[in-house]
DSSP file (Angstrom, degrees, kcal/mol; ACC not computed):
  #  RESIDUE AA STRUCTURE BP1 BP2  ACC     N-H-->O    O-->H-N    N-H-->O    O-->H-N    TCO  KAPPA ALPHA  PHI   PSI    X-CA   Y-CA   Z-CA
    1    1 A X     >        0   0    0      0, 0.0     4,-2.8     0, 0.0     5,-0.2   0.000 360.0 360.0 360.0 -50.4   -8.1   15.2    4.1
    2    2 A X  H  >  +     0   0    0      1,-0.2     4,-2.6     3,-0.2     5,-0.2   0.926 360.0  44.8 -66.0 -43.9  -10.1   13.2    2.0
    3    3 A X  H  > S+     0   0    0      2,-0.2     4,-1.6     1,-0.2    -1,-0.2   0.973 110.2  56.5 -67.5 -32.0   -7.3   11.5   -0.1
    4    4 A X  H  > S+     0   0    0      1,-0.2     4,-1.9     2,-0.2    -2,-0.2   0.845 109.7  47.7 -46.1 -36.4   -5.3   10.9    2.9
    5    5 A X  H  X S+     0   0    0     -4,-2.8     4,-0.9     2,-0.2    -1,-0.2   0.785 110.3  47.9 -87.0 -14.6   -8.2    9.1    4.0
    6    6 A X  H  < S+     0   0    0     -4,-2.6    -2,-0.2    -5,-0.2    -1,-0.1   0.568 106.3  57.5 -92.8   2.0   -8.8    7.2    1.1
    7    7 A X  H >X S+     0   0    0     -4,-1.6     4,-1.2    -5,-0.2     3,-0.9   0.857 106.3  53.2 -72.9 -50.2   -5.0    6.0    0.7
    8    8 A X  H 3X S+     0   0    0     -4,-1.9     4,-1.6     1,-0.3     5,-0.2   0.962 109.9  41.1 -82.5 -32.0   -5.2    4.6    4.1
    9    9 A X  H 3X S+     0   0    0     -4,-0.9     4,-1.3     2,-0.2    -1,-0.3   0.750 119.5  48.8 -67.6  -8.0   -8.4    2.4    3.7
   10   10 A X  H X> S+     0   0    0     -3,-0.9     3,-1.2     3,-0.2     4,-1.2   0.850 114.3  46.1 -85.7 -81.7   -6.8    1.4    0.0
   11   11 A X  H >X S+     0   0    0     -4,-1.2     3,-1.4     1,-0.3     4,-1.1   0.579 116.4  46.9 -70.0 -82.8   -3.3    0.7    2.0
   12   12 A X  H >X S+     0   0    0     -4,-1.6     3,-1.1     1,-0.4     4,-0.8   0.754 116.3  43.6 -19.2 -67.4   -5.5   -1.6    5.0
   13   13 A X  H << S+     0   0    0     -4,-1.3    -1,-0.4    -3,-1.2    -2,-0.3   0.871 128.1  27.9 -80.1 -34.3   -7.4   -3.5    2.5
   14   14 A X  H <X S+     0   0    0     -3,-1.4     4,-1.7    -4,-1.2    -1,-0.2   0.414  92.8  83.2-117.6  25.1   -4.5   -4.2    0.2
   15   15 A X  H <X S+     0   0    0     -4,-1.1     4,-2.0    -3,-1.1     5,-0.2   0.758  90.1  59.2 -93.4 -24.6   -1.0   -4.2    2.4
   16   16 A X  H >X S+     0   0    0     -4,-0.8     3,-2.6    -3,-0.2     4,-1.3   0.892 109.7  51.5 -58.5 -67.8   -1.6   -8.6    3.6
   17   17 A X  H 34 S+     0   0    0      1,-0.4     4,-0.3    -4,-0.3     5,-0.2   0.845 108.2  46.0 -43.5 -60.0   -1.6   -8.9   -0.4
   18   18 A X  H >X S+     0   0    0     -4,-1.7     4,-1.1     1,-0.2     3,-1.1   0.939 115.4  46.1 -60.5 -25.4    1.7   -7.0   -0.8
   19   19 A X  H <X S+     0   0    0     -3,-2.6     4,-2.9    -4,-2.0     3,-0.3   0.945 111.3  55.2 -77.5 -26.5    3.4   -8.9    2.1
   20   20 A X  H 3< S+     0   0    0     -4,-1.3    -1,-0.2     1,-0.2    -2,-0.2   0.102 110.9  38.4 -79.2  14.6    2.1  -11.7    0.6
   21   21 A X  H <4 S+     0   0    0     -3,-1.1    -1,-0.2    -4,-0.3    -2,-0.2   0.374 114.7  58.4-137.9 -22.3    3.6  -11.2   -2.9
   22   22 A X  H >< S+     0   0    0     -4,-1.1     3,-2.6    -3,-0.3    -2,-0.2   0.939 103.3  54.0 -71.0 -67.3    6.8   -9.9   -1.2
   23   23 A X  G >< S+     0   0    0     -4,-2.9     3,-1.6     1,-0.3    13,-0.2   0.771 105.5  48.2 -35.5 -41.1    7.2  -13.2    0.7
   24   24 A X  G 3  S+     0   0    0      1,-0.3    -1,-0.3    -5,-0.1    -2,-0.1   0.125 104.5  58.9-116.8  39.8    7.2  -15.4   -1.9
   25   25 A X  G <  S+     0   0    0     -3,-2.6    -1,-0.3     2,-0.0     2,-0.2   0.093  78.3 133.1-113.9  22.9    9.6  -13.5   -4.1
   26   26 A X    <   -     0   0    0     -3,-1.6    10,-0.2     1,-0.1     9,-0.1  -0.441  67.3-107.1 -63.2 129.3   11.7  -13.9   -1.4
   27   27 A X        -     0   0    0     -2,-0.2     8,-0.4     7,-0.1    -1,-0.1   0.117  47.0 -91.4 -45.4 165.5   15.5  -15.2   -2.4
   28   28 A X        -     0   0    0      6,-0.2     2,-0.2     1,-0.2     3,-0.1  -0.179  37.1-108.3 -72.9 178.9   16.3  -19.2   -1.5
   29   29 A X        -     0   0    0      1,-0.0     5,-0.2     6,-0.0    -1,-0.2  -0.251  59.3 -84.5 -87.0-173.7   18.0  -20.0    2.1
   30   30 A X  S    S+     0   0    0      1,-0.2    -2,-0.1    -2,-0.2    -1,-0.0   0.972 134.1  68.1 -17.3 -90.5   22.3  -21.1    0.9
   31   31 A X  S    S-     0   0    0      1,-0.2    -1,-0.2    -3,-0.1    -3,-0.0   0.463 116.9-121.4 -18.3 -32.6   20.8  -24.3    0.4
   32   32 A X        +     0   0    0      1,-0.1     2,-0.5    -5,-0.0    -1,-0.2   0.646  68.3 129.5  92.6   7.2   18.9  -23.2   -2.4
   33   33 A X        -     0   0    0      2,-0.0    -2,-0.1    -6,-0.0    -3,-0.1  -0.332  53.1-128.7 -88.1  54.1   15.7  -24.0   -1.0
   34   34 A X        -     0   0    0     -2,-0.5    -6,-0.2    -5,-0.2    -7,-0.1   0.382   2.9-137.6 -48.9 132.2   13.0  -21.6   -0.9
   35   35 A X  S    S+     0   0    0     -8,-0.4     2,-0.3     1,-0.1    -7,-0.1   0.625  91.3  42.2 -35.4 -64.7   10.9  -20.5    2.1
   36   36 A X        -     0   0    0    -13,-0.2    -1,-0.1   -10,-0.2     3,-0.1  -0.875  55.8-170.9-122.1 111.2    7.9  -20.4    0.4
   37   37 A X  S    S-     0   0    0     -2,-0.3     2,-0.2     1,-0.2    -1,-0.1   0.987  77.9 -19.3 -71.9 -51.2    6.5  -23.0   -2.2
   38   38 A X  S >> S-     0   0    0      0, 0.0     4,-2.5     0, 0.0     3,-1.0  -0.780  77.3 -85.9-140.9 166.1    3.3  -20.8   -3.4
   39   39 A X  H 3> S+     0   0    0      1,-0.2     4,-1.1    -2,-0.2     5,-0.1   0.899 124.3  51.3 -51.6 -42.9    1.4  -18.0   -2.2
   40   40 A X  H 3> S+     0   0    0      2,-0.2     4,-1.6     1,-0.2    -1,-0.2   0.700  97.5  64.9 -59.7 -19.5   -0.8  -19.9   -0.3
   41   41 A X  H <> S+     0   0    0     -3,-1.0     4,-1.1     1,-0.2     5,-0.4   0.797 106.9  48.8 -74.4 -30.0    2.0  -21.6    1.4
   42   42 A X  H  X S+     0   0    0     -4,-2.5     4,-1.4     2,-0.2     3,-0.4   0.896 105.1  57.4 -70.5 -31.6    2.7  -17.9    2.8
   43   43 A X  H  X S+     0   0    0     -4,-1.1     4,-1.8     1,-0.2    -2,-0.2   0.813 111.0  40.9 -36.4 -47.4   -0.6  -17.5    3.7
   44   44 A X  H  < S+     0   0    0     -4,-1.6    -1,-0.2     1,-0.2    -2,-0.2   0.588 112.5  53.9 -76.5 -15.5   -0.4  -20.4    5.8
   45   45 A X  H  X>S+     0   0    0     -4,-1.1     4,-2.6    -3,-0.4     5,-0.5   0.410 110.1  43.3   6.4 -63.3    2.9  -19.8    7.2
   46   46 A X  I  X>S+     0   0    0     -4,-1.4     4,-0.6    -5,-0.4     5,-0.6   0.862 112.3  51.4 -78.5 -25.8    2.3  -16.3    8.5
   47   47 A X  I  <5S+     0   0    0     -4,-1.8    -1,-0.2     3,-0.2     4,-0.2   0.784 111.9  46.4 -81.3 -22.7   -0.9  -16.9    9.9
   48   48 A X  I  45S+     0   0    0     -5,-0.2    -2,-0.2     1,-0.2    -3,-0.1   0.953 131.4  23.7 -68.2 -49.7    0.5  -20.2   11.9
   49   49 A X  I  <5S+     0   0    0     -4,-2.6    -3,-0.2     2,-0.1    -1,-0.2   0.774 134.7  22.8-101.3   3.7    3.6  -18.0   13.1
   50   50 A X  I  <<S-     0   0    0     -4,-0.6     2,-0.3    -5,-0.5     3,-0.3   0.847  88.7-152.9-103.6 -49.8    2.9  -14.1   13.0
   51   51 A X      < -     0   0    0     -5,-0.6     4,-0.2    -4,-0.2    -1,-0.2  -0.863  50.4 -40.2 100.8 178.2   -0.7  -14.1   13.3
   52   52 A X  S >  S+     0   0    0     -2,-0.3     3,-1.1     2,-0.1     4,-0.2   0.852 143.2  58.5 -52.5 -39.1   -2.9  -11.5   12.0
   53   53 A X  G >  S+     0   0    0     -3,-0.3     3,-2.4     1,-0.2    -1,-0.1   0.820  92.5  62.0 -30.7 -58.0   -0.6   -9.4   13.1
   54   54 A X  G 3  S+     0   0    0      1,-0.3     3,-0.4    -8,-0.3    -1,-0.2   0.494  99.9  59.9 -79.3 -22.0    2.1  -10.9   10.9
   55   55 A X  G <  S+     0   0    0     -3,-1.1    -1,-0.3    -4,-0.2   -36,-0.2   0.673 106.4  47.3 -64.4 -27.1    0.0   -9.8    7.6
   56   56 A X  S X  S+     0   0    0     -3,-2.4     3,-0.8    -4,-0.2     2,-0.2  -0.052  79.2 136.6-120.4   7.3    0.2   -6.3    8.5
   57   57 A X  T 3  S+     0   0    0     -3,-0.4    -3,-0.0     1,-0.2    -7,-0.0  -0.453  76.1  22.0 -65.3 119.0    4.3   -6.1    9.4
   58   58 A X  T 3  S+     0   0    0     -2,-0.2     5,-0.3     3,-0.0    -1,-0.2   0.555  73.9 128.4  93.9  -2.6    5.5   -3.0    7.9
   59   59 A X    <>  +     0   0    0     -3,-0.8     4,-2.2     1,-0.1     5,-0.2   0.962  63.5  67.7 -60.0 -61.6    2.6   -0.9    7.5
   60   60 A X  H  > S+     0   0    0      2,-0.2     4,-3.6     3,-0.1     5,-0.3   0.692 101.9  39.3   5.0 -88.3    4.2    2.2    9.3
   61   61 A X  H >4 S+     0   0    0      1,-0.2     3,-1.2     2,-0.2     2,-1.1   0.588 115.4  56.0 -62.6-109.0    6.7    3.3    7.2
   62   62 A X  H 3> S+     0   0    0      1,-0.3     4,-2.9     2,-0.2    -2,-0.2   0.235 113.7  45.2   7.6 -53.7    4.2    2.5    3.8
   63   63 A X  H 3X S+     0   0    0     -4,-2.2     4,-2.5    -2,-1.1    -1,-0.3   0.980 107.6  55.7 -71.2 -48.0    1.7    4.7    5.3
   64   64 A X  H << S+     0   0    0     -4,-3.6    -1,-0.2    -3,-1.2    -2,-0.2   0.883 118.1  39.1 -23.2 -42.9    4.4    7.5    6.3
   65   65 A X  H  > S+     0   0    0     -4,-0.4     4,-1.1    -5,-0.3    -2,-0.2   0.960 122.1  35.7 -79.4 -67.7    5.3    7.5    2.7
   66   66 A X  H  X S+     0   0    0     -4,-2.9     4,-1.4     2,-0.2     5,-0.2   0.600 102.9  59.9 -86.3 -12.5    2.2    7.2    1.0
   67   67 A X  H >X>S+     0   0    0     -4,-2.5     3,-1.5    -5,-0.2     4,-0.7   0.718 113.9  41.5 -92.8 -93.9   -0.5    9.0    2.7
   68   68 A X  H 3>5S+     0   0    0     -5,-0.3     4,-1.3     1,-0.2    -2,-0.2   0.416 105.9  60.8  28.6 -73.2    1.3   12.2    2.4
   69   69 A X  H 3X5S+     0   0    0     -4,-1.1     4,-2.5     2,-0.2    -1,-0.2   0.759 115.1  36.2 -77.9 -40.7    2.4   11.5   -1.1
   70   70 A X  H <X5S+     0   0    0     -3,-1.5     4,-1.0    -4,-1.4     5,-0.4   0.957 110.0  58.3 -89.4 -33.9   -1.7   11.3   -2.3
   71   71 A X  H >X5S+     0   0    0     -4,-0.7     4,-1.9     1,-0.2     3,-0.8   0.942 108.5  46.1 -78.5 -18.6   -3.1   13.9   -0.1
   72   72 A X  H 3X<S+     0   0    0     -4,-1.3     4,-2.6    -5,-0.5     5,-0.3   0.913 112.9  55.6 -87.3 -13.5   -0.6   16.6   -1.7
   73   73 A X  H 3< S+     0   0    0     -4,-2.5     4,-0.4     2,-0.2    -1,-0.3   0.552 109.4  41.5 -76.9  11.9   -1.6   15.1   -5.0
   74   74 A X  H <X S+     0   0    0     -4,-1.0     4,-1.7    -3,-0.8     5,-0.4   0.608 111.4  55.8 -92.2 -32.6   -5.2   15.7   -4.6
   75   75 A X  H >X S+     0   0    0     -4,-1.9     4,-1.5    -5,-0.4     3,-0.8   0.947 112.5  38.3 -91.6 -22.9   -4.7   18.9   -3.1
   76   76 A X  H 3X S+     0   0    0     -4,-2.6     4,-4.4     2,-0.2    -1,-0.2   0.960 119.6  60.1 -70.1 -34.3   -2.4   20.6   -6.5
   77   77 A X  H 3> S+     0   0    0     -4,-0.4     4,-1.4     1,-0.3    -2,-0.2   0.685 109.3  33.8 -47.1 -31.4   -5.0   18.5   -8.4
   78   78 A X  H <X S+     0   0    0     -4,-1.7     4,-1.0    -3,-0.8    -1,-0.3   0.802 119.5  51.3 -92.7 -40.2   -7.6   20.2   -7.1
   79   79 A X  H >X S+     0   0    0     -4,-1.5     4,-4.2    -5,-0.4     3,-0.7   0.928 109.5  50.2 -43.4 -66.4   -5.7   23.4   -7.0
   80   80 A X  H 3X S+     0   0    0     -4,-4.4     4,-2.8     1,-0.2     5,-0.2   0.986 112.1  49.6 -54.1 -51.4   -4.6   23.2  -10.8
   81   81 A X  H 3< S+     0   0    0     -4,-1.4    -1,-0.2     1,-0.2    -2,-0.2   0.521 108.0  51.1 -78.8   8.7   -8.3   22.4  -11.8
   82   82 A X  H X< S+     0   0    0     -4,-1.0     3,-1.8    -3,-0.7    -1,-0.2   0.874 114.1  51.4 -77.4 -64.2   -9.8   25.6   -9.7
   83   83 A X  H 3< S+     0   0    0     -4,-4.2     2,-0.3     1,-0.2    -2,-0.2   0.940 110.4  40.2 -46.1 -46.8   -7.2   27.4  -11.6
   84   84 A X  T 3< S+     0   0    0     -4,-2.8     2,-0.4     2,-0.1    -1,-0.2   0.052  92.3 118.4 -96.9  59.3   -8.0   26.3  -15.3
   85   85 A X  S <  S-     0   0    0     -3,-1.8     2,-0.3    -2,-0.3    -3,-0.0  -0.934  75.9-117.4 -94.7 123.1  -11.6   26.6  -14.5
   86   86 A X        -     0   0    0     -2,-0.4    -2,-0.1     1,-0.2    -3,-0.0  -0.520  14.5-130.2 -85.1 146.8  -13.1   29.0  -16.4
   87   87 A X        -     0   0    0     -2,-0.3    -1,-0.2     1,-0.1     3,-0.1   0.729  35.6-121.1 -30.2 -43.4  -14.5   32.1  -14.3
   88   88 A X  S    S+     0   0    0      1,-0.3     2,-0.2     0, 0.0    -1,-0.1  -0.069  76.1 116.3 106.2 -30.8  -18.0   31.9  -16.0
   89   89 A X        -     0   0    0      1,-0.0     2,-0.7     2,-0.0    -1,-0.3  -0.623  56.7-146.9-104.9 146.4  -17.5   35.9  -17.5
   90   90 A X              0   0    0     -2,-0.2    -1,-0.0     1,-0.2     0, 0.0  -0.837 360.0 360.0-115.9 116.9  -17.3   37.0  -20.9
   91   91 A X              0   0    0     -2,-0.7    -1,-0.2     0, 0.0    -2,-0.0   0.261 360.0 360.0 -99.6 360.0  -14.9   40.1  -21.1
């Protein structure tokens, strides 16, 4: 439970940055002009037409994926190191 819940507050606080790194490696129009001059220019751009909202586009599926993906690695993680734990008794 607890890595699922600490993937999604990592995923909240750092999914505007990935859209915002996504956007501006976005291909040119034809024309050859590109959307986006700089990062900030996406910042400014997404909040003028999306919103807040518009920072946050895509979360769904990312959390689908990824919260999953960490809570069954914490739980064999936790699993392997209960196994090579030693018992504490000298046979």
């Amino acid at each position: 439970m607890l890595g699922g819940a600490s993937k999604i507050a990592a995923i909240l606080v750092t999914y505007p940055f990935q859209v915002i790194r996504t956007r501006s490696q976005q291909r040119p129009s034809n024309d050859g002009i590109p959307r986006y001059t700089n990062s900030w220019h996406v910042v400014k751009e997404t909040a003028r037409y999306e919103g807040f909202r518009g920072f946050y586009k895509g979360i769904n599926p990312n959390l689908l994926r990824n919260v999953p993906a960490s809570s069954i690695t914490f739980l064999v993680y936790e699993n392997v190191l209960k196994f090579l734990r030693p018992t504490g008794r000298n046979d």
